[in-house]
C-alpha positions in Angstrom: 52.2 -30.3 8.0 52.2 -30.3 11.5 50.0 -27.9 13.4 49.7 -26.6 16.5 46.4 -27.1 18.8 45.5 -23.6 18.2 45.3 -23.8 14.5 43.4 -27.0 15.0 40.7 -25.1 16.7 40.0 -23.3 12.7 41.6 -26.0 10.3 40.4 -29.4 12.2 42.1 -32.5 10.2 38.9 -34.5 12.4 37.1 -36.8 10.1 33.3 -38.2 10.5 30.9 -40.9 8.4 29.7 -39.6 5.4 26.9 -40.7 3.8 23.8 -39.0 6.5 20.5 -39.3 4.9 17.2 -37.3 7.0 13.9 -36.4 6.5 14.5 -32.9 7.5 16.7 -30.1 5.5 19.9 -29.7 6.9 20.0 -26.2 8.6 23.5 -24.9 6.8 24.7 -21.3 8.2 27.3 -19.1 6.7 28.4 -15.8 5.5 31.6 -16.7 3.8 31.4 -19.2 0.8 34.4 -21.4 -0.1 35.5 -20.6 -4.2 38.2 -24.0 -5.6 40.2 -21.7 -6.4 41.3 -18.2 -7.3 39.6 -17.8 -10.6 36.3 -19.0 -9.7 36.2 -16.0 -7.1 33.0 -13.9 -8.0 30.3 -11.4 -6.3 27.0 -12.4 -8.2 23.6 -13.1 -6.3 22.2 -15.9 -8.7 23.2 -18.8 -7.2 21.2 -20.8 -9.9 23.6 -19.5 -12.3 26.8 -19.2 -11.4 26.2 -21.6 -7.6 26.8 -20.2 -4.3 29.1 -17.1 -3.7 28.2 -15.8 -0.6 25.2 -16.7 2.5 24.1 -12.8 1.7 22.4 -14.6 -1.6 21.2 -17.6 0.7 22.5 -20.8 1.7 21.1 -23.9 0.6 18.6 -24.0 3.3 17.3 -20.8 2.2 17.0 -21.8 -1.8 15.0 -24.7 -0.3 12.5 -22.9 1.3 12.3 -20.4 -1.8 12.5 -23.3 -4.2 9.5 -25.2 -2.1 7.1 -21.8 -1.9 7.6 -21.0 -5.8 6.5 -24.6 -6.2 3.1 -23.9 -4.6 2.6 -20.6 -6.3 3.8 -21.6 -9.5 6.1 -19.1 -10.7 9.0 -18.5 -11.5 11.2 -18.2 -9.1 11.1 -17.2 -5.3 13.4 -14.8 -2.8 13.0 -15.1 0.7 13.5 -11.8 3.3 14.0 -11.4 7.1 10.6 -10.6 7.3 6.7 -9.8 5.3 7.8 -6.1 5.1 11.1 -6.5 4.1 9.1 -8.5 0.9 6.7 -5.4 0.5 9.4 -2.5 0.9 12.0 -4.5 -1.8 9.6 -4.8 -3.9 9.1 -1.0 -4.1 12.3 -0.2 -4.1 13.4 -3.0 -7.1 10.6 -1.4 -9.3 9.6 2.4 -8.5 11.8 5.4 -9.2 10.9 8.6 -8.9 8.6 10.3 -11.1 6.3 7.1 -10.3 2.8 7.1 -9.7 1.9 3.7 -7.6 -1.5 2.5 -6.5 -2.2 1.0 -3.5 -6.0 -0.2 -1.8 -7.0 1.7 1.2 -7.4 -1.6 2.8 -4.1 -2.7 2.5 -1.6 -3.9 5.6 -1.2 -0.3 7.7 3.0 -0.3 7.5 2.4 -1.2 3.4 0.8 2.2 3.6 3.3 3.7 5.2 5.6 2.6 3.8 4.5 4.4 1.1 3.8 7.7 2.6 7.0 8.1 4.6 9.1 6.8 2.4 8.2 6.5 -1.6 7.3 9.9 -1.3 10.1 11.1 0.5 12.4 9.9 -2.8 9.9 11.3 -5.0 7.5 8.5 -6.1 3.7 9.7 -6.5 1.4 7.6 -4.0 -2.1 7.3 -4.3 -4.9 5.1 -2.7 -8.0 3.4 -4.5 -11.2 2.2 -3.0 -10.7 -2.2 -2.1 -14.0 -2.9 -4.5 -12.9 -0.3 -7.9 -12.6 -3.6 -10.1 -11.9 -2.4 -13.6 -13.5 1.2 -12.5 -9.9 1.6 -11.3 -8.9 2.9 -14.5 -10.3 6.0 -12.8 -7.2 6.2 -10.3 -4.7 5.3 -13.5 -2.1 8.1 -14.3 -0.1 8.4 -17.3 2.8 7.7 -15.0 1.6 4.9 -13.2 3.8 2.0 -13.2 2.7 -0.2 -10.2 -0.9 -1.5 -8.7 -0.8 -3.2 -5.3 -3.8 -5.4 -4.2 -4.5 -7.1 -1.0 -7.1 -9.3 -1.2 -8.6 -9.8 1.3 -8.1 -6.7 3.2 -6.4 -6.0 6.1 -8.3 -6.1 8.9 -11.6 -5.1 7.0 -11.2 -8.5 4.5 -12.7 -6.8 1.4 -12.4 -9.2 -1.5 -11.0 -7.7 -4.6 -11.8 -8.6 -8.5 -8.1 -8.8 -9.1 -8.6 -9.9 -12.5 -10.3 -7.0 -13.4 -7.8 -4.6 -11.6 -4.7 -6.7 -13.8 -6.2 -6.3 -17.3 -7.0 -2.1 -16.2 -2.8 -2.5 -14.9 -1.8 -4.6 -17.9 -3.3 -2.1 -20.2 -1.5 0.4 -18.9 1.7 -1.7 -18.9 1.8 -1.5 -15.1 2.8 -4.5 -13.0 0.2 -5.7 -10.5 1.4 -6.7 -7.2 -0.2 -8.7 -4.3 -0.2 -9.6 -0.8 -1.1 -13.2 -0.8 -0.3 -14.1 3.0 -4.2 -15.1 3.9 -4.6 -17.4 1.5 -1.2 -18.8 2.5 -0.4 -18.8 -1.5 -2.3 -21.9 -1.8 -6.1 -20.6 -1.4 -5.6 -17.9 -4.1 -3.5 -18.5 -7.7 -2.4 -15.5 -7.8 -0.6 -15.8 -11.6 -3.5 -17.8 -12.8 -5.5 -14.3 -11.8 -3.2 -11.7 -13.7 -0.9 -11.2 -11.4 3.1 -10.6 -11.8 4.7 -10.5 -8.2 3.3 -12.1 -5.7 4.3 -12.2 -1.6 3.6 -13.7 1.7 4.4 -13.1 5.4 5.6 -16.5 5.8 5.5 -15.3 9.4 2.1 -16.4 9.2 1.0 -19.9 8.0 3.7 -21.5 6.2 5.6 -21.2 10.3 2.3 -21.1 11.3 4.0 -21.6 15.1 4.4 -17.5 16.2 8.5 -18.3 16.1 10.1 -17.1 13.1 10.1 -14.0 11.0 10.4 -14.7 7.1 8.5 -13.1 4.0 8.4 -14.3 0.3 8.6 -12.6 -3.4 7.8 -14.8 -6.1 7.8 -13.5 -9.3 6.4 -14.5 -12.7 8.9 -14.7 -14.7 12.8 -14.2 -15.5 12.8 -10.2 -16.4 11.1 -9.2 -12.4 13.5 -12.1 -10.8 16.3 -10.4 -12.1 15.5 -7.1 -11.1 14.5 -7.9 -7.3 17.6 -9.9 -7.0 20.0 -7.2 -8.3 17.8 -5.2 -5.4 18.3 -7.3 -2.6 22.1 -7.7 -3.2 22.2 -3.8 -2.7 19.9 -3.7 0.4 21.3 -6.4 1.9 18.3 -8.0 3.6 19.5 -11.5 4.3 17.0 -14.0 5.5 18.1 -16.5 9.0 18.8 -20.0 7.6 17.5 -21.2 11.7 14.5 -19.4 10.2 14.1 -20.8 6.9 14.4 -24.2 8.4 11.6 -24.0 10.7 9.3 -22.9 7.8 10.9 -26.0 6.3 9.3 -27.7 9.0 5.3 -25.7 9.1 5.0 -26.1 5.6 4.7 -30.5 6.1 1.6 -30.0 8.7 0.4 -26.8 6.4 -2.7 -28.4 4.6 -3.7 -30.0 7.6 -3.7 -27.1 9.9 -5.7 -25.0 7.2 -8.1 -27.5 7.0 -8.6 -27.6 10.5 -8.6 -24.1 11.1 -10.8 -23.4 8.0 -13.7 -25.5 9.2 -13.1 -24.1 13.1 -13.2 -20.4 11.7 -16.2 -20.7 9.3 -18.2 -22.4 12.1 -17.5 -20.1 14.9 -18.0 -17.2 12.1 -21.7 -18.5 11.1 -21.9 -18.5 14.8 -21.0 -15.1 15.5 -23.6 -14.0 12.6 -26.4 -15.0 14.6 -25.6 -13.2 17.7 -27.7 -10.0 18.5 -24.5 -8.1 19.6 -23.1 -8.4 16.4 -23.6 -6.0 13.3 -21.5 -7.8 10.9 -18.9 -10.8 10.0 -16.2 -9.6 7.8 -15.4 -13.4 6.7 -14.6 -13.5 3.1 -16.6 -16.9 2.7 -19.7 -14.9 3.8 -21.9 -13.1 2.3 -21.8 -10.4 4.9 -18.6 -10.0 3.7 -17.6 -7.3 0.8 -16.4 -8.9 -2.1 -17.6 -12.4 -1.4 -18.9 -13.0 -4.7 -15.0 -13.0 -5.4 -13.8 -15.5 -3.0 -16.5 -17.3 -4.1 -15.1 -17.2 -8.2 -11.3 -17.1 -7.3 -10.6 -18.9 -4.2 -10.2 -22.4 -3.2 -10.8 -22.2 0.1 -10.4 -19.7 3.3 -8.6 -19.6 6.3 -8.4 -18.5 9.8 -8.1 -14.5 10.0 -11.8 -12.9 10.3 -13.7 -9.6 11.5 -16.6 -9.1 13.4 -18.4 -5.6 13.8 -20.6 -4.6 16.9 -23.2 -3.4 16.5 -23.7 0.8 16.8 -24.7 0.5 20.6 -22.0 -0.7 22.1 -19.2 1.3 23.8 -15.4 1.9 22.9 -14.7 0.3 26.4 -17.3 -1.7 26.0 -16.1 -3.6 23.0 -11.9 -3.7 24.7 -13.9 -5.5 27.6 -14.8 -8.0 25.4 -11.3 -8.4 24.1 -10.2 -8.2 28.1 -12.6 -11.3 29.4 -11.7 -13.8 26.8 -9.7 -16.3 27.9 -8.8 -18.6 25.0 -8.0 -15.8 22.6 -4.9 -14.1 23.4 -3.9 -10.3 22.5 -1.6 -10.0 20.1 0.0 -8.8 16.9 0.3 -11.0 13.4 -2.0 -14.2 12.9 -1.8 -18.0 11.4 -0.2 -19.6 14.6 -1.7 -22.4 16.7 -3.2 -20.1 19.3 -6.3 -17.9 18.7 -5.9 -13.9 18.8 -8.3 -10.9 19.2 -7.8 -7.6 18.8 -9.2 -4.7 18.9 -9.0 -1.6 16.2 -10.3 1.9 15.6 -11.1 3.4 12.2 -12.2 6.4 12.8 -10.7 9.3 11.0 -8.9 7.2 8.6 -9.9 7.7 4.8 -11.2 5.5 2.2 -12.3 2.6 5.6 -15.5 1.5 6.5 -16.9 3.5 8.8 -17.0 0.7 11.6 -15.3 2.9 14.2 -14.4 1.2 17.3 -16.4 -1.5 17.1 -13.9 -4.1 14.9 -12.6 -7.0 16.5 -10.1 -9.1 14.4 -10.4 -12.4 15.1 -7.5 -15.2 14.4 -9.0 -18.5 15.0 -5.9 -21.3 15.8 -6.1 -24.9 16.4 -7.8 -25.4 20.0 -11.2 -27.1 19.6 -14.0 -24.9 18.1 -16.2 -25.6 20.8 -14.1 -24.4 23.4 -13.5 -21.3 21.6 -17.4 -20.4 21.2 -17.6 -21.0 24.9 -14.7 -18.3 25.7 -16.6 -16.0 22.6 -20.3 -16.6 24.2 -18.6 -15.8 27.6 -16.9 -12.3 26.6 -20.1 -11.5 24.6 -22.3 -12.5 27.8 -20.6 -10.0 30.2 -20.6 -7.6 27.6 -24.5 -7.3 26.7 -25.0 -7.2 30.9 
């Protein structure tokens, strides 16, 4: 039929080559999905099953990305969220009810905790906190109600290492799923299912974009029963993850074993470094010794990456130790980690229970890709002005 230029603009009879072959995953955007015909019309969010319904459930450049992270952790399958918290608070809310009891470490990722405070316990789910090193001793947290442990190993901020093995056969006794925040060891560093786990996430914010320009998390799940549920969750919430996005982690995860081996070998040098230095206490590195829990990342991990602590020691200043932050040059200040550019910043833990009592004098380190000895220069400057 003939058709004016108007509806030309929406039903274009324009014609290209087929046949386009790249290197790169084709960024395809969409809300509304195309059905043959009038039968085949359905609302389900497994696109493996039943193929693609709606861009809520992902397009395919969003099941590529999922498809690609679940192949490095090896599970099951893999759903990908606008963001690392959107992962942590789905998770929650696919598996905890109320009349719950869930665990979480008191080192874990600040808005994990509250999360949990502000909003589990608002609908009624129990919330309690365990020491980072309890191992198998936290049976001693256990309630007959508990049905989820979270770990974070290592720490936020404070790196502890946890003996996640021991904390999944206390869980797994208990018939509670264990849950971890994977994001330092970019889910390649740490086998999280080889090590008892049963859902596992990243910030893929962090080193998978490893750039600072996307927001993206990851829930990957050991098998079929878990996938299920967190997919009948998401269709409800409605967190739908940017295809733009998921094609620029497309993109970080070709250069990602190169920049962690780079990056590894910058951070553990500058970090021996720092150990040596008379203004500094302590190196929260989980490859050190210094470091709680090391004898873990020493049994369990393959390798470490970029994000580290240092502690100053007790005679230095709150100001003091912000002025440090203040004259580096190299390091920027800055929320989240894993990108190209080093970061510093400072933190405070006093008054907060179940931390190391390190006050003001933690510095969080995120060591990126400029050369190492440029980056001890700008630290041995900082520290310099700071001891005069």
């Amino acid at each position: 039929m003939a058709k004016n230029w108007k509806t030309k603009l929406i039903h274009s009879d324009a014609k290209i080559p087929e046949g386009f072959r790249s290197l790169s995953v084709g960024v395809q955007r969409g809300s509304t999905v195309l059905f043959p015909d009038a039968a085949s019309v359905k609302d389900e969010w497994d696109q493996y099953e039943v193929g693609y319904t709606y861009g809520l459930y992902g397009t395919p450049t969003t099941l590529e990305l999922a498809s690609r992270v679940c192949e490095l952790e090896h599970g099951y399958r893999t759903l990908i969220t606008p963001g690392g918290q959107c992962a942590i608070s789905l998770i929650n809310l696919a598996f905890l009810k109320a009349g719950d009891h869930v665990l979480i470490p008191e080192s874990v990722y600040t808005p994990n905790r509250k999360f949990a405070v502000h909003v589990l316990r608002k609908f009624g789910v129990e919330v309690g906190f365990y020491p980072p090193e309890a191992g198998s001793g936290i049976t001693t947290h256990f309630r007959p109600n508990t049905r989820m442990v979270w770990c974070e190993s290592p720490g936020s901020i404070t790196l502890e290492v946890q003996d996640v093995p021991a904390i999944a056969e206390a869980a797994h006794q208990r018939a509670a799923l264990v849950v971890i925040d994977n994001t330092w060891s970019a889910g390649v560093h740490f086998d999280a299912f080889a090590h008892g786990i049963d859902i596992t996430m990243q910030a893929l914010t962090k080193y998978i974009g490893g750039h600072s320009d996307l927001l993206l998390g990851s829930i990957t799940t050991r098998d079929e029963k878990a996938w299920r549920q967190l997919g009948a969750t998401q269709q409800l919430v409605g967190c739908a993850a940017s295809p733009d996005d998921c094609s620029l982690a497309l993109r970080g995860m070709k250069s990602l074993a190169v920049r962690l081996r780079a990056i590894e070998q910058a951070a553990l040098e500058l970090a021996r470094w720092l150990s040596e230095r008379p203004e500094i206490e302590r190196v929260l590195h989980p490859a050190l010794p210094s470091c709680p829990g090391h004898e873990f990342w020493k049994r369990d991990f393959t390798g470490s990456t970029g994000v580290f602590s240092i502690v100053f020691q007790s005679n230095f200043s709150k100001a003091q130790v912000q002025g440090f932050v203040n004259r580096l040059e190299l390091f920027k200040i800055g929320y989240s980690w894993a990108g190209v550019t080093s970061l510093a910043v400072a933190y405070d833990f006093h008054g907060t229970p179940g931390r190391p009592n390190y006050g003001h004098r933690v510095v969080r380190l995120n060591i990126g890709l400029e050369d190492a000895g440029d980056l001890q220069a700008d630290l041995g400057r900082a520290l310099a002005a700071m001891a005069s």
